[in-house]
Structures are given as structure tokens and as C-alpha cells.
DOTORNU-785500 format. One record per residue (C-alpha): residue number from 0; chain; x, y, z. Coordinates in steps of 0.2 Angstrom, whole numbers. Example, Ala and Ser with C-alpha at 12.3 -4.5 7.8 and 13.67 -1.06 7.14 Angstrom:
residues 2
seq->0&mol->A&X->62&Y->-22&Z->39
seq->1&mol->A&X->68&Y->-5&Z->36
This chain:
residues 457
seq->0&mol->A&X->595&Y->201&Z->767
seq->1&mol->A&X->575&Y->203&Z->765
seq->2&mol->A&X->573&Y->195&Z->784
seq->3&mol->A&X->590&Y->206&Z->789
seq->4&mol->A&X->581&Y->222&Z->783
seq->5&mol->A&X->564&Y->216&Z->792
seq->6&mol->A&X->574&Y->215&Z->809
seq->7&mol->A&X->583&Y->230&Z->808
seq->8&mol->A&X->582&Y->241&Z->821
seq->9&mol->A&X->589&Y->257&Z->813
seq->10&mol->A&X->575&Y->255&Z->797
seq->11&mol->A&X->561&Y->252&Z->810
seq->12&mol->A&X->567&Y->268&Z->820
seq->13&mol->A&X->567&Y->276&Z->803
seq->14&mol->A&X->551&Y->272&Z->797
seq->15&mol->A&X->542&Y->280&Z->817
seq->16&mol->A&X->555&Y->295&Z->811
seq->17&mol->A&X->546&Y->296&Z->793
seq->18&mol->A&X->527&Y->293&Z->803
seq->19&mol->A&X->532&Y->307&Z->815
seq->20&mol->A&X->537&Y->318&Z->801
seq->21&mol->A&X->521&Y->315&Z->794
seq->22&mol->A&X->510&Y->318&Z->805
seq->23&mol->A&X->514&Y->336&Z->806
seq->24&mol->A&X->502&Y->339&Z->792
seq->25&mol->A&X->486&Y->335&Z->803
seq->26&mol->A&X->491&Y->344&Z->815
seq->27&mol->A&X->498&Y->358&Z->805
seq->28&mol->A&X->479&Y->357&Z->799
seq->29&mol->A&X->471&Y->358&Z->816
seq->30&mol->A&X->482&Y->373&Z->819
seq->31&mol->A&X->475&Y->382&Z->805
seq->32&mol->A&X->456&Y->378&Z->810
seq->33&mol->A&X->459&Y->382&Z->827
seq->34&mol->A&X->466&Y->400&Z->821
seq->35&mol->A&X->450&Y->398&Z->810
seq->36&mol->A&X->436&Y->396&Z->826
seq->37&mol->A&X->446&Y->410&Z->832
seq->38&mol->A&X->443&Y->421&Z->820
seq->39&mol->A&X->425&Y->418&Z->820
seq->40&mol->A&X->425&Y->422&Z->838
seq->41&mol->A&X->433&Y->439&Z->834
seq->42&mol->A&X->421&Y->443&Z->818
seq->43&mol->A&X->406&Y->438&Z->832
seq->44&mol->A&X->414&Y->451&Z->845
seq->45&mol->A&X->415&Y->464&Z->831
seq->46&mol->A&X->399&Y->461&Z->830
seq->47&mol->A&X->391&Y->463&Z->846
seq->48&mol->A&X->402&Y->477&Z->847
seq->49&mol->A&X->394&Y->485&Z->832
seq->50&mol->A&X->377&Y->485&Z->841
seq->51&mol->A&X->383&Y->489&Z->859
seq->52&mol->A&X->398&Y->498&Z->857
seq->53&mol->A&X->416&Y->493&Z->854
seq->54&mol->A&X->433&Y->497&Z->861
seq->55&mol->A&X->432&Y->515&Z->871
seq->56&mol->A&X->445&Y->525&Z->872
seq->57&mol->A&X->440&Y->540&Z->883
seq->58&mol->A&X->452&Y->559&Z->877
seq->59&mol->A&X->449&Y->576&Z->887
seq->60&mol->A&X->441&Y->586&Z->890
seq->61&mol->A&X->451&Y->599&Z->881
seq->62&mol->A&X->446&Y->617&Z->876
seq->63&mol->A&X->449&Y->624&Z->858
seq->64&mol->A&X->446&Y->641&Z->853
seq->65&mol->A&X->443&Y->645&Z->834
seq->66&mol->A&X->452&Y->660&Z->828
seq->67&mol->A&X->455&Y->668&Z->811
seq->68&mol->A&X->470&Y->671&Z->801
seq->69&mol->A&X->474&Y->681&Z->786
seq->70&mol->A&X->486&Y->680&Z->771
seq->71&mol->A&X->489&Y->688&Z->754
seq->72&mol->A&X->491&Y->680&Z->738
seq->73&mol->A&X->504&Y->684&Z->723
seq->74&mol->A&X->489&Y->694&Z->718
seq->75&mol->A&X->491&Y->705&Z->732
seq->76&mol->A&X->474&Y->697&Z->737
seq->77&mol->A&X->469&Y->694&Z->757
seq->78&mol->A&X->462&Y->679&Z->761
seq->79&mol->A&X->453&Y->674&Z->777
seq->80&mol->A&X->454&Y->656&Z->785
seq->81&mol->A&X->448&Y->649&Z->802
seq->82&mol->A&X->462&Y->638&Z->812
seq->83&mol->A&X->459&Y->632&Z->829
seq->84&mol->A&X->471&Y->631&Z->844
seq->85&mol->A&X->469&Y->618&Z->857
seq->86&mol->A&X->471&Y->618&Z->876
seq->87&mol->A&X->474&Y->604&Z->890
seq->88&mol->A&X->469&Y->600&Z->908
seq->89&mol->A&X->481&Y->604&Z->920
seq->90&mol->A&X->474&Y->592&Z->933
seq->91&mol->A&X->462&Y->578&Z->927
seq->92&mol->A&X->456&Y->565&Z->940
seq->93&mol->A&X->445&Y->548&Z->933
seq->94&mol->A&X->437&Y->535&Z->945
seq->95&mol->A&X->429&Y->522&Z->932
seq->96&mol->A&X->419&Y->506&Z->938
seq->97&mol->A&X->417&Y->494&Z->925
seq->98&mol->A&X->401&Y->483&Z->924
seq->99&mol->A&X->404&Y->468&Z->915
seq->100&mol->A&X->393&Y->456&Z->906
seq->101&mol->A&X->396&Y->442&Z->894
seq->102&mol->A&X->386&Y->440&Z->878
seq->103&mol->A&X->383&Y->425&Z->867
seq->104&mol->A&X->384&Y->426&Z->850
seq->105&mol->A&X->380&Y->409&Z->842
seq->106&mol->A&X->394&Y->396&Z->849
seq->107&mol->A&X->404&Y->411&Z->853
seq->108&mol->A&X->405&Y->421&Z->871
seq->109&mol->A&X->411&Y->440&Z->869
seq->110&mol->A&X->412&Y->452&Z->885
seq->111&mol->A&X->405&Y->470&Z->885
seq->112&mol->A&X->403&Y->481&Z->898
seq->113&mol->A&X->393&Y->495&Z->906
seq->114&mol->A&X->405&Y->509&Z->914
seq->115&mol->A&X->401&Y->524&Z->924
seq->116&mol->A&X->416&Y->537&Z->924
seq->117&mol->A&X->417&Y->551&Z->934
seq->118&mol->A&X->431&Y->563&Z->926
seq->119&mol->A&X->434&Y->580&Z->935
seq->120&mol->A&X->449&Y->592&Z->937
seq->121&mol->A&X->457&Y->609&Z->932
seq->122&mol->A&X->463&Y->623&Z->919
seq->123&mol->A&X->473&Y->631&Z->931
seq->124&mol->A&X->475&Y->645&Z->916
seq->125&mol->A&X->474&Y->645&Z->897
seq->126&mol->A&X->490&Y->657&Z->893
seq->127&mol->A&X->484&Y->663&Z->875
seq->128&mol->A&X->504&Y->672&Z->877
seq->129&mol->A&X->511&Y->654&Z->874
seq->130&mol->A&X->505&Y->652&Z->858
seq->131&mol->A&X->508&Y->671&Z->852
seq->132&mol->A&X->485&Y->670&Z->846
seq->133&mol->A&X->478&Y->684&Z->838
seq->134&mol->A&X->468&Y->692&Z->852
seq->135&mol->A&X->460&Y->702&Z->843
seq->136&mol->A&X->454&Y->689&Z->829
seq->137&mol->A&X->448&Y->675&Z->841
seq->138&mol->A&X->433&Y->669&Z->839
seq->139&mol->A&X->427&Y->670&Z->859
seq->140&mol->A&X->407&Y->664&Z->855
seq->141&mol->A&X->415&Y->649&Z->846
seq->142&mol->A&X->427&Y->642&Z->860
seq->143&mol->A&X->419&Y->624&Z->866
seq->144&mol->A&X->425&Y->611&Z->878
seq->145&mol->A&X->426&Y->593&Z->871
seq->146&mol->A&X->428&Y->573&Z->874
seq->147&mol->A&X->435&Y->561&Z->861
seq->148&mol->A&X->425&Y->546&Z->861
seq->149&mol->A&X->428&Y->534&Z->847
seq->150&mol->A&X->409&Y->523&Z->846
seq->151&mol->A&X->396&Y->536&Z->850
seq->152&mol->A&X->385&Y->520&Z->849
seq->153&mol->A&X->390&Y->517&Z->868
seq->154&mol->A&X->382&Y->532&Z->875
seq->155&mol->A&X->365&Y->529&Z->881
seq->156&mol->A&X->358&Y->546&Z->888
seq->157&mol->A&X->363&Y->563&Z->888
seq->158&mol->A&X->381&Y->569&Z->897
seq->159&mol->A&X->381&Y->585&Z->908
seq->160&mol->A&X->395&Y->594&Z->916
seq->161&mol->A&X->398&Y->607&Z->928
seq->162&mol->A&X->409&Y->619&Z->922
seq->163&mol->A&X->413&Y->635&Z->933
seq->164&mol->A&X->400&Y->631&Z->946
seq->165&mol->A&X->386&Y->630&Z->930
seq->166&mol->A&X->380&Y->617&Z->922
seq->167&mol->A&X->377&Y->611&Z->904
seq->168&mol->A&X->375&Y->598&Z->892
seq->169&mol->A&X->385&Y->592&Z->880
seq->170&mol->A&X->378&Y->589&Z->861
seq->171&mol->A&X->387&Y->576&Z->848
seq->172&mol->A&X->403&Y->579&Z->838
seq->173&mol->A&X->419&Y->588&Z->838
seq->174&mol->A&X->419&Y->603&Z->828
seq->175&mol->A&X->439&Y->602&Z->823
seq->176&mol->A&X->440&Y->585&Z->818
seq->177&mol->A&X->459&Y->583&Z->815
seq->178&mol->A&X->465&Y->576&Z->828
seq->179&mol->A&X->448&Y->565&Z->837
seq->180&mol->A&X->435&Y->560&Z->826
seq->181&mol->A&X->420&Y->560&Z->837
seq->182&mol->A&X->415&Y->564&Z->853
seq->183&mol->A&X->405&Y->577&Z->862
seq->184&mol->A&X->407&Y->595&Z->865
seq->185&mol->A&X->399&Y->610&Z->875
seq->186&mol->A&X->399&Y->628&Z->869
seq->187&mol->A&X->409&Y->639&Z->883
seq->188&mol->A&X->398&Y->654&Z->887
seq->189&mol->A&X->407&Y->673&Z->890
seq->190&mol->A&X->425&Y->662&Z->891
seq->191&mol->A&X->434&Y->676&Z->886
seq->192&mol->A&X->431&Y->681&Z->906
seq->193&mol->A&X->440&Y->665&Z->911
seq->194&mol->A&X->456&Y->666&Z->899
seq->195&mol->A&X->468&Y->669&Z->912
seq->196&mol->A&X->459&Y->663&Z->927
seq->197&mol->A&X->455&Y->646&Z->935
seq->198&mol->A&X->442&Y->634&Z->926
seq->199&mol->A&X->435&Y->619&Z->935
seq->200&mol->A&X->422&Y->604&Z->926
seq->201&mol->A&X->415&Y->590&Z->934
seq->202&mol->A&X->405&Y->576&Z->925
seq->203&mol->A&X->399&Y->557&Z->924
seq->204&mol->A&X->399&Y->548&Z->910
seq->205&mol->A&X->388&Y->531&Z->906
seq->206&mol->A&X->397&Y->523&Z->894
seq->207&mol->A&X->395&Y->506&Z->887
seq->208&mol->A&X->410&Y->496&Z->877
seq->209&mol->A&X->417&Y->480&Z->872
seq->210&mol->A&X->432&Y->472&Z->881
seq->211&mol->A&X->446&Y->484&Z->882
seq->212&mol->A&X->444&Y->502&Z->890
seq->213&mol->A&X->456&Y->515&Z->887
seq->214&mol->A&X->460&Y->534&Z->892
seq->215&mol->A&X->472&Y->545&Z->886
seq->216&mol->A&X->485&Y->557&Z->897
seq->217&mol->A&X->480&Y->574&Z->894
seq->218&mol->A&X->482&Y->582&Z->909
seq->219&mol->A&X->500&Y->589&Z->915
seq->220&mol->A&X->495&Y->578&Z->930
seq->221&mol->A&X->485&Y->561&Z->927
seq->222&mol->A&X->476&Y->550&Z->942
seq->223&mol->A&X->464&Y->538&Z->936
seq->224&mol->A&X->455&Y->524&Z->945
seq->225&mol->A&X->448&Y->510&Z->938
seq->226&mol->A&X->438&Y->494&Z->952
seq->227&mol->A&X->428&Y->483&Z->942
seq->228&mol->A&X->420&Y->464&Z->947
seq->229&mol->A&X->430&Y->457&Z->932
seq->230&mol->A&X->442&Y->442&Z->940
seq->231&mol->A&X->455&Y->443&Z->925
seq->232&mol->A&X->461&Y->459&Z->919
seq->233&mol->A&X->474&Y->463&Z->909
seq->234&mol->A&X->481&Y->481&Z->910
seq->235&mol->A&X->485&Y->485&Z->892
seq->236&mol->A&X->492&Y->502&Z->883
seq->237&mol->A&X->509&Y->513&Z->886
seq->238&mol->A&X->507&Y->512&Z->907
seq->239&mol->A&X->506&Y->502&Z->919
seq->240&mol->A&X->496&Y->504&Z->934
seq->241&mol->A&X->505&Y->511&Z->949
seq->242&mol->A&X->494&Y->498&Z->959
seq->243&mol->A&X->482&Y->486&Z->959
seq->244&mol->A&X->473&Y->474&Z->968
seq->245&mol->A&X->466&Y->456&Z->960
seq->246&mol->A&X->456&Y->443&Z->969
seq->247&mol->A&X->441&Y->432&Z->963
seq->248&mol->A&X->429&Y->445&Z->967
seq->249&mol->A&X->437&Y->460&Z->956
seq->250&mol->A&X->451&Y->470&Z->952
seq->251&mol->A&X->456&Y->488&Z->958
seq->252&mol->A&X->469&Y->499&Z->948
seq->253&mol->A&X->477&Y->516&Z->949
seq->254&mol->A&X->488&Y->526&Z->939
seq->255&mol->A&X->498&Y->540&Z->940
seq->256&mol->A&X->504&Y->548&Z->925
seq->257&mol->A&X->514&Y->566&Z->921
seq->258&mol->A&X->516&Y->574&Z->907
seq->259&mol->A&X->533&Y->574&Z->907
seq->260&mol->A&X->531&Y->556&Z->902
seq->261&mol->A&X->522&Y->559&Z->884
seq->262&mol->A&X->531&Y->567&Z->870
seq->263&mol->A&X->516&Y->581&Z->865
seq->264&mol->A&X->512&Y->599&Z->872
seq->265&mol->A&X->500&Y->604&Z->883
seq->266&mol->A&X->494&Y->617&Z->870
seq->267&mol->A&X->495&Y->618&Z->853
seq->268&mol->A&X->489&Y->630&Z->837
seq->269&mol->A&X->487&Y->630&Z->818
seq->270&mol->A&X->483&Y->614&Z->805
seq->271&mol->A&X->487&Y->596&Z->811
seq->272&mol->A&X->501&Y->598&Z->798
seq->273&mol->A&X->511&Y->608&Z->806
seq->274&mol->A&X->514&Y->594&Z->821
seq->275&mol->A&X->518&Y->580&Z->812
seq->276&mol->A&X->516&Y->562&Z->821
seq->277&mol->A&X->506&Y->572&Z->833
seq->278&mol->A&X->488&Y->563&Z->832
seq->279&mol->A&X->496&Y->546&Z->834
seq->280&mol->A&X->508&Y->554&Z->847
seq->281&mol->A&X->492&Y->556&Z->858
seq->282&mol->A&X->484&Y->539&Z->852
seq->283&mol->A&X->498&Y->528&Z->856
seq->284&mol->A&X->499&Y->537&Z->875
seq->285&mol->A&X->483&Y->526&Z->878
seq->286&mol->A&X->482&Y->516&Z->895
seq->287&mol->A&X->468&Y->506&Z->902
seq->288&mol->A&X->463&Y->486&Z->905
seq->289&mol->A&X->455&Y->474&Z->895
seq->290&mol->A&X->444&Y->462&Z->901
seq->291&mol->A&X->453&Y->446&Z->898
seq->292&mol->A&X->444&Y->428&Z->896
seq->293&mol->A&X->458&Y->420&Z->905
seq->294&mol->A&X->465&Y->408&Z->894
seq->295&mol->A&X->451&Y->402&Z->885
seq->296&mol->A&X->447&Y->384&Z->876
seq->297&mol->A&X->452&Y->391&Z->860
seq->298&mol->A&X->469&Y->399&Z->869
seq->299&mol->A&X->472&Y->381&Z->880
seq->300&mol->A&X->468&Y->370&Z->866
seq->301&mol->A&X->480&Y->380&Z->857
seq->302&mol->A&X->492&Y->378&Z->866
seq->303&mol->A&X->488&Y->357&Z->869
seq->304&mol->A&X->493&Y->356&Z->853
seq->305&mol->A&X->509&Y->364&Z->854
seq->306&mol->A&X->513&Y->349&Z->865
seq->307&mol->A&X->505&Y->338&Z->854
seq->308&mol->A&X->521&Y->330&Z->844
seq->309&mol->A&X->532&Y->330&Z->860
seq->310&mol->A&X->515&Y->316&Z->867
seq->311&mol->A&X->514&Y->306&Z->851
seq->312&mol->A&X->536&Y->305&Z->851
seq->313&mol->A&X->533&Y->297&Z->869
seq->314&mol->A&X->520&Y->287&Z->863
seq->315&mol->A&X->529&Y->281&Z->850
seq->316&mol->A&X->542&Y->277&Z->864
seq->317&mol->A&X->533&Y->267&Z->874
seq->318&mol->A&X->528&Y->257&Z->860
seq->319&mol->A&X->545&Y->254&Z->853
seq->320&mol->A&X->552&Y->249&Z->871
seq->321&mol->A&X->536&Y->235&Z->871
seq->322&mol->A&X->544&Y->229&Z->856
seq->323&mol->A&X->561&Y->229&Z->863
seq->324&mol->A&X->558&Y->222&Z->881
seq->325&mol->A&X->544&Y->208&Z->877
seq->326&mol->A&X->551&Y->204&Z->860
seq->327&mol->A&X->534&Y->211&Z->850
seq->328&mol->A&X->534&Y->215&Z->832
seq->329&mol->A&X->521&Y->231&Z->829
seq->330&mol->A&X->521&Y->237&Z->813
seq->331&mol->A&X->523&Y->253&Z->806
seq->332&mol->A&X->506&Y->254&Z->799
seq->333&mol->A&X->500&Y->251&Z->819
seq->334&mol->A&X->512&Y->266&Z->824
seq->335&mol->A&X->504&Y->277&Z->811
seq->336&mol->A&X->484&Y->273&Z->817
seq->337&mol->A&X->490&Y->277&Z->834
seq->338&mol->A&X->498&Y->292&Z->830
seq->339&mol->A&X->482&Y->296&Z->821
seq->340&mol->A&X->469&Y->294&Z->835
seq->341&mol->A&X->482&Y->306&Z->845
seq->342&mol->A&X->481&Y->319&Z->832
seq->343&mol->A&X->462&Y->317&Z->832
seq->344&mol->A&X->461&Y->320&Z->849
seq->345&mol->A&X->464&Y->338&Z->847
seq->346&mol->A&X->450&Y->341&Z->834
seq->347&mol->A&X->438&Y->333&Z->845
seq->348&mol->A&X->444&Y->344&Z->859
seq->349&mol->A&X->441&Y->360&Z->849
seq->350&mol->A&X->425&Y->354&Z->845
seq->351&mol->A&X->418&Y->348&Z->861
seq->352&mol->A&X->426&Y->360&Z->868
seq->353&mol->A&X->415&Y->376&Z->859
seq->354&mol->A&X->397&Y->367&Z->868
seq->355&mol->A&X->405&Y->364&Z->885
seq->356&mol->A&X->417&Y->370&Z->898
seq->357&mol->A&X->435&Y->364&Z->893
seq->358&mol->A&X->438&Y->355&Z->911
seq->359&mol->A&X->424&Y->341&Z->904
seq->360&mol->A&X->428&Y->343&Z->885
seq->361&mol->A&X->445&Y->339&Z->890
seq->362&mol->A&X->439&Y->324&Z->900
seq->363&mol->A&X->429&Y->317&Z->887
seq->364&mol->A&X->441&Y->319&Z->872
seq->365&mol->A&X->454&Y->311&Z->881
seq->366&mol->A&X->443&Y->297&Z->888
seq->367&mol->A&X->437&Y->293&Z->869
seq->368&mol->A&X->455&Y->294&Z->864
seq->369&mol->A&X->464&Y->283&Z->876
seq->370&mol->A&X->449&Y->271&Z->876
seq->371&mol->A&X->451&Y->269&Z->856
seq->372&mol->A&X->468&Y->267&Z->857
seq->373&mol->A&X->468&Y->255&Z->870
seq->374&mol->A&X->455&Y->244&Z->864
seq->375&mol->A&X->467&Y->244&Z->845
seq->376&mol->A&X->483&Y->240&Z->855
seq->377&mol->A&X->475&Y->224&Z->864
seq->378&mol->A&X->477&Y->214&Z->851
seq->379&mol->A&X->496&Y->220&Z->848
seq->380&mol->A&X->502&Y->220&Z->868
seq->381&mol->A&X->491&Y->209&Z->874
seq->382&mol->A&X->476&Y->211&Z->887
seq->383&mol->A&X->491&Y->213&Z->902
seq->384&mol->A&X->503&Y->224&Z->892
seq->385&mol->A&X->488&Y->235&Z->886
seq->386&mol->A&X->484&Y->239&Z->905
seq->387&mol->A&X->498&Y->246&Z->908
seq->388&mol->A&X->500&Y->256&Z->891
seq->389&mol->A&X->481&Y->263&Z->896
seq->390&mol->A&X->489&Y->269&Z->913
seq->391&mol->A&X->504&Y->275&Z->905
seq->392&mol->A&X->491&Y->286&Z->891
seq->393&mol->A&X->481&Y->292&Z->907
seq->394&mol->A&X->497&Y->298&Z->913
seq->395&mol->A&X->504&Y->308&Z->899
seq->396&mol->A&X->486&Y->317&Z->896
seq->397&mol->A&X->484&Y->320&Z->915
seq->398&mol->A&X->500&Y->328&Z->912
seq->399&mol->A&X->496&Y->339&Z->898
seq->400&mol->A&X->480&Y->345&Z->908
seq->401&mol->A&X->492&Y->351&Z->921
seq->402&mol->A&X->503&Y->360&Z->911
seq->403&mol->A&X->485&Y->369&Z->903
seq->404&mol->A&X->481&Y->376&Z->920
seq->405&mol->A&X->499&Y->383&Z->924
seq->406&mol->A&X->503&Y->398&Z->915
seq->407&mol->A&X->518&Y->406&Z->922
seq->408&mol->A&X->527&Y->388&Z->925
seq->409&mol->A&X->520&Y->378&Z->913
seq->410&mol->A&X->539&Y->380&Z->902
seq->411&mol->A&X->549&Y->373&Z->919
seq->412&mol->A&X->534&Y->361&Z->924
seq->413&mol->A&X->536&Y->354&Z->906
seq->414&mol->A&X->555&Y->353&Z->906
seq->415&mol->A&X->554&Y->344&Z->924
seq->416&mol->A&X->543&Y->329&Z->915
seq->417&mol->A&X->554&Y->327&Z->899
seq->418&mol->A&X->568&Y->326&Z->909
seq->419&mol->A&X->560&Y->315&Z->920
seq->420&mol->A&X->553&Y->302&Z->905
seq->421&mol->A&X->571&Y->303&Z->897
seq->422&mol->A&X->579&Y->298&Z->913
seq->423&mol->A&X->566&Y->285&Z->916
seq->424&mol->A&X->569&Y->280&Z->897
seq->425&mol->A&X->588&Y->278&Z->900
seq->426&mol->A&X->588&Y->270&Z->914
seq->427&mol->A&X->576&Y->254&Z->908
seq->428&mol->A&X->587&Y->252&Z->891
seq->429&mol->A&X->604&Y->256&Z->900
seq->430&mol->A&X->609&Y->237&Z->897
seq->431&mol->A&X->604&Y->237&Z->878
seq->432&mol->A&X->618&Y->232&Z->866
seq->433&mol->A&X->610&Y->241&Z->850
seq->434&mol->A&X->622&Y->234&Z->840
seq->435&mol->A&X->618&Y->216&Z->839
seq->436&mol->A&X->601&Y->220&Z->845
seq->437&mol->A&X->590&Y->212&Z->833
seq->438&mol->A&X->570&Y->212&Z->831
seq->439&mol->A&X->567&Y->195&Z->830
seq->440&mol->A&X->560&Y->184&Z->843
seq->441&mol->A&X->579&Y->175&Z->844
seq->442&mol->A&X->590&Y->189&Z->849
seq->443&mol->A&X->592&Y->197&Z->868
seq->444&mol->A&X->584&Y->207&Z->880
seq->445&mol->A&X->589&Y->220&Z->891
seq->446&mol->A&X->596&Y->208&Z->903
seq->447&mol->A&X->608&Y->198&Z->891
seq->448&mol->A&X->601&Y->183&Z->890
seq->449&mol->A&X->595&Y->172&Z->876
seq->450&mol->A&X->574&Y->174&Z->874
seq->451&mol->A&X->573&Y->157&Z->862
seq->452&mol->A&X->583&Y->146&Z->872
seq->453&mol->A&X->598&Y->143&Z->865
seq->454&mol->A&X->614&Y->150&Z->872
seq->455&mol->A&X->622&Y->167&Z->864
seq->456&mol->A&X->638&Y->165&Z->852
């Protein structure tokens, strides 16, 4: 009963089952650390970003004109308050060119970028009518022009802009802060004169940033820009661009964008309150790129390790057809150091791979990792036999470097080689009879015939 048990097929392909299972927990683990290293790679882009300037998401210019309001208490006692009321291009034109540069921090690569924007366009005519103001109790000396910028830290000289034919200079900060929480703002000199009439502006702005670039809509008609050297954008936020243009020398992108597409007026008065949902309205009608590191170790050996129990199954495969075919007996102890070294290979990818470019982390990983188990299996398939197991591991992990480098039809590409190694599988056991198959040395092979010599009963 012992020796049946020892022979049985079924136990031994429960026991892989059971080593299969619990291999998961490694790489379980070198998931977690691999979302770990990622996370240090975020924290050191916050970092940089801290120091440089972080995500920028360019809003405006909009004018806002401070008026006064008045009420009476159950006291019969007036009171006086200040609100403001807010007004927005009708035509706003951007060209952006983006300046990239990547920054080290420790192990850790982070891309910033140096941007010049040149932002100019039209009120065609602020209708104080609209919004039924006060006339009489607006605040004309106080009325400023302004641009939301969220990290003032990215600004590295001072911003003018030609408004009307004159120019002037900004200074920092918005004065109503409900909506935009810094920026920069201009004073508009004698603009009750230019209420109903036409109001042009043209500036440039030297921003820097980290990574992703934004602008918002504000304009009843939107035309932005954007050309940059960066070879792997990603265009990010509530539009797409209209078109664009990628090559290994750059990217180009425009958009075209009405206001008919946003859900928020072109003019608005009174406390934030009394528009609810309105400040994240405007914030969620971002647009923009981001400047991608195009698949990067951490995201490729990420995704090698997805692949990872799918390689150690067909491994596991191959060593149980050696068994089958040329009558060996490995036991499950060798299946589970195997599937060990398999496992390890993705840690020493991940760390190799933070010192060197991944094409030659890669390399070496797998080298070390075929070569160690190679030299473990001679001794179990013999010197021939473990030839072709070393051509058969260089094959799978040529494989999974291939499906690394396809994005878009790494899924069908992957499909296409299971299919493939299960037909291949098939084919070469087609002529087992599993159920007197035994694993001793005196049952039969594929080929029906009696390995020990004696003829079959």
C-alpha cells in the first residue's frame, strides 16, 4: 500500500498542487515590496517636487470685482459686508512648450520640467446686467485680474502682462480665496471705463513643475497648445486632445474645448456657498499631459510577476513530463527548491533592477536564475536531459521579456503561447493511459511498451 501511495500519480500531482499553492506567499510578498519601492519612489518625487515645484494646474485669468452689500438685523440694525463677483475670458488661447529634465533622488529618477506659456485672449464684455450688481456699490479701485496657480514655488521671476495696450506686473496671491488658493493678481487701473467694452491681455509665463501639467477651461472658447521633447506623454484630465503628434523626438498637442462642454457659468456673484459643487466643478474640468516614464522597472517588474505562477506551473510541467517520458523519480522537495529559485528571480530583478537599465537587470536575473537551476537539476535529469531543460528555461524567460516590451498586445501575445505550450503539451502525452500509469521504473511509457523488459499483462 506504502510503495502504491509512493507510485501514485494523482498524490504526486497533488503534492506540485499543494507546492504551487504555496508558493504564492513569496510572491505575494515580493508584490508587496515591489508596491513598497514604489512608494519610495513617489515619497522622493514629492520631494523633489517640494523644492522645485509640484504638479501645476494653470486657471484664468479671470477678473473679479469686489462689491458691498447690506442687510438689517432683527434689530433693525444695517450691516455692511464685501462679496465679490467673478468674470471669465471669452476667448483664451495657450501655447506651452515643456522643457523636461529628469532628477535623481537617491536610487530614485523623478521628472520635472521647465515650461514657458504664453496665454493671451479676450473679455469681449463684462455685462454687470447678468448678474443684476449693485452699480452704485462696486468697489471699482478694487477690481484685479488673476491666475490660479497651485505651488507658487515654481515661479522663478516676475510675470508681466499687457492688458489694454498697457503693461503691468503681477504681485502674489488672490485676494478672494474661495474658489483658488494661490495665484497671482494685477490691480485693474480706471476699469470702470472698460465695463462694457472690449479687454485684451497677453502674457508669458515661466513656470517650473513636476510631472503632470494642467490648465482649466475658462474661456467660453478654449485653444491650447502644448509641443514638448518628452518622447512618452500621456494626456491626462477631463479632455482629450483634438490632435497630436508622438515621435522619439517629442510630442505636439492641441485642444479645442467650449464652454458648452463644462457644467459652470461664465460669471458668477456672491459667497462660494451659494454655488455648491462649484470649486470642484472647475477643478475637475482639468486637461493637460503628464510626462510619463514609459513603463518603468518598477511598472515591468510588476507586471513579470503577474506572469510569474503561470512560468513556475510550466516549469513544473516540464519536470513532471521528464518523470513521465524517461521514467525519473523527482521529488517534491526538488519541485519546491525549483519553484523557489523562480520566485527569487523576481526579487533579484527588482533589486538589480533599481542600479541598472532593466534590459541588463533583466538579463542578469535571468542568467543567475536559469544557471542555479540548471546546475540543481543535473544531478536529477542528468547532464543531457538538463541541456535541454536549460534551453527550454531560456525559452520561457525570452518569452516573458517579450511580453514586458508589448503593451497593447502583450494579453493576445500571451494567450498565443499558452495555447501553444498546452497544444504542445497534449500532443506529447496524447498516448498516456493515466490510469494504469504508474511512477515506477516498471510501468509504460508513452509509446506502450514495457520499460523493464518484461511484456505487459
Amino acid at each position: 500500500m506504502k510503495q502504491h501511495l509512493r507510485d501514485s500519480v494523482l498524490l504526486k500531482v497533488i503534492f506540485v498542487g499543494i507546492i504551487t499553492v504555496i508558493l504564492l506567499i513569496p510572491l505575494f510578498l515580493i508584490r508587496s515590496l515591489i508596491s513598497e519601492r514604489q512608494g519610495r519612489r513617489d515619497e522622493a518625487a514629492i520631494e523633489v517636487g517640494s523644492k522645485w515645484g509640484s504638479f501645476q494646474t494653470i486657471a484664468g485669468p479671470f477678473i473679479t470685482i469686489p462689491y458691498y452689500v447690506y442687510w438689517v438685523d432683527d434689530n433693525k440694525v444695517q450691516h455692511k459686508a464685501r462679496e465679490f463677483a467673478h468674470f471669465l475670458p471669452d476667448d483664451l488661447y495657450i501655447e506651452a512648450e515643456i522643457f523636461p529634465e529628469i532628477r535623481a533622488r537617491g536610487i530614485f529618477d523623478v521628472v520635472v520640467y521647465r515650461t514657458s506659456i504664453h496665454m493671451h485672449g479676450d473679455f469681449l464684455s463684462i455685462e454687470l446686467d447678468d448678474l443684476k450688481l449693485p452699480v452704485n456699490d462696486i468697489i471699482w479701485d478694487e477690481a484685479y485680474l488673476s491666475i490660479a496657480i497651485p505651488d507658487m514655488r515654481g515661479i522663478g521671476e516676475g510675470v508681466e502682462i499687457e492688458w489694454n495696450g498697457s503693461t503691468y506686473t503681477f504681485e502674489p496671491g488672490i485676494i478672494d480665496q474661495a474658489i483658488f488658493s494661490s495665484g497671482i493678481h494685477i490691480t485693474l487701473p480706471d476699469f470702470k471705463n472698460y465695463v462694457n467694452k472690449k479687454n485684451s491681455f497677453d502674457l508669458q509665463l515661466k513656470l517650473n513643475g513636476s510631472e503632470e501639467l494642467y490648465f482649466i477651461p475658462v474661456g467660453k472658447h478654449n485653444t491650447t497648445n502644448v509641443r514638448s521633447t518628452w518622447p512618452d506623454p500621456s494626456f491626462v484630465g477631463s479632455y482629450l486632445p483634438a490632435e497630436h503628434d508622438i515621435s522619439n523626438d517629442g510630442f505636439q498637442a492641441s485642444w479645442e474645448i467650449s464652454y458648452f462642454s463644462r457644467s459652470y457659468p461664465q460669471s458668477w456673484k456672491g459667497p462660494i456657498a451659494n454655488m455648491p459643487g462649484l470649486a470642484g466643478e472647475i477643478s475637475n474640468s482639468a486637461y493637460g499631459t503628464k510626462l510619463f516614464l514609459s513603463v518603468d522597472h518598477y511598472h515591468k517588474t510588476m507586471r513579470s510577476v503577474k506572469y510569474a505562477i503561470l512560468f513556475i506551473i510550466l516549469t513544473f510541467v516540464a519536470f513532471f513530463l521528464f518523470e513521465i517520458i524517461n521514467k525519473l523519480r523527482i521529488h517534491p522537495f526538488q519541485y519546491l527548491m525549483v519553484g523557489l529559485a523562480m520566485s527569487v528571480f523576481y526579487l533579484l530583478l527588482l533589486s538589480v533592477s533599481e542600479h541598472m537599465d532593466f534590459i541588463y537587470s533583466y538579463i542578469l536575473a535571468s542568467a543567475v536564475t536559469i544557471g542555479i537551476i540548471c546546475g540543481y537539476s543535473v544531478r536529477i535529469l542528468k547532464k543531457r536531459r538538463s541541456i535541454f531543460f536549460t534551453l527550454l528555461l531560456m525559452l520561457l524567460y525570452s518569452c516573458l521579456f517579450i511580453l514586458l516590451q508589448l503593451e497593447d498586445y502583450a494579453l493576445l501575445v500571451g494567450s498565443i503561447i499558452v495555447f501553444i505550450v498546452l497544444g504542445f503539451v497534449m500532443f506529447i502525452t496524447r498516448g498516456i493511459d493515466w490510469y494504469s500509469f504508474r511512477l515506477d521504473r516498471s510501468n509504460q511509457g508513452s509509446d506502450g511498451k514495457s520499460h523493464s523488459g518484461k511484456k505487459e499483462n
